[in-house]
N, C-alpha and C positions, 0 to 999 in steps of 0.2 A: 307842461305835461299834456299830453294824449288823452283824451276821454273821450267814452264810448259816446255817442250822442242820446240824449232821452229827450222825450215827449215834452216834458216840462221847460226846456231849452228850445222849444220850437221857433221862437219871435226872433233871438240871439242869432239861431241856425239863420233863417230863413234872412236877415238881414244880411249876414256874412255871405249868403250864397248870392244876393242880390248885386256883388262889384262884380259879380262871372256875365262876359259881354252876351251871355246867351239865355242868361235866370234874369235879366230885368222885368216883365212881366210877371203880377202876381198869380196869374194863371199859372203858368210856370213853374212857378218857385214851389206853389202849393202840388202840383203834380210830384215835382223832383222832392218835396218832404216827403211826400206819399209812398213813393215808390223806395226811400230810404226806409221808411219804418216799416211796409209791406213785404218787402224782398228781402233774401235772406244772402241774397250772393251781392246786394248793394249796402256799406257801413257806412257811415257819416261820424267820423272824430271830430270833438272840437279842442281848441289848445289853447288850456288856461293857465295861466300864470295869476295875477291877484284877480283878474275879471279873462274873461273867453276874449280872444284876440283872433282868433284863426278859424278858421273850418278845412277839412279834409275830407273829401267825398273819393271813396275806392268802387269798385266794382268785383268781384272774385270772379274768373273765368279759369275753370281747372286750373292749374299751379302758376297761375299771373293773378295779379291785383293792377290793375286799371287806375291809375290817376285819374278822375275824373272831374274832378271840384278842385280846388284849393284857392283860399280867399284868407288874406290879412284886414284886420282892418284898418285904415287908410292912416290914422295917427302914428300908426306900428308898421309899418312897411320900411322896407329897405335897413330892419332890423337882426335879417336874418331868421325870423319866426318860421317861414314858409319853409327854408331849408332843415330848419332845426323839426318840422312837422316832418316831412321828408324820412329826417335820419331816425326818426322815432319810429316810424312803418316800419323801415325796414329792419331797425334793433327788434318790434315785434315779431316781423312776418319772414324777414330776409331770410332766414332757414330753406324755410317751406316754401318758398314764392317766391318768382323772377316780380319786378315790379316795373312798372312801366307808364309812362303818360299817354292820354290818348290825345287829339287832334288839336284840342284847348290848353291841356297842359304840357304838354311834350317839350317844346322849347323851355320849359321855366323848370321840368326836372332833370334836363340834363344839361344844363346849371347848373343845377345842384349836386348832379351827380358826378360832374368834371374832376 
């Protein structure tokens, strides 16, 4: 399931976002938490099943949502999670919004989107 990200989940988030080739620095990572809980047009899901496996980081840009993040964690990989993260954006958003990956995730959602 899809959940909205909270403050409380910051350690969880911020480890999830740290397999993304461009979040390894905790400078980084702390900037990219920052700018999810500050900005109102950047959201951060995480997808839990009995424990948080996933992170999904969006962007809103008028009627596109922005891939911008998405992290399995490494136990749970090649399970389908990221996909199933994916179909859940879009059962949310797909109405109202074209969705789309940006430069990092682009090849991994149109994968998914095949």
């Amino acid at each position: 399931m899809l959940i909205k990200y909270k403050k409380s989940f910051e350690k969880i988030a911020m480890g999830l976002l740290s397999f993304m080739p461009d979040e390894k620095e905790v400078k980084k990572l702390q900037t990219t938490i920052k700018e999810y809980e500050s900005n109102d047009d950047w959201q951060l899901f995480l997808w839990k099943e009995e424990d948080i496996l996933g992170a999904l980081g969006v962007r809103f840009e008028d009627e596109t949502i922005v891939i911008q993040h998405i992290s399995v964690t490494p136990s749970h990989r090649n399970q389908g999670i990221g996909k199933q993260m994916i179909q859940a954006l879009k059962e949310q958003y797909g109405e109202k919004y074209n969705i789309c990956g940006n430069e990092q995730t682009k090849e991994f959602y149109e994968q998914c989107h095949a």
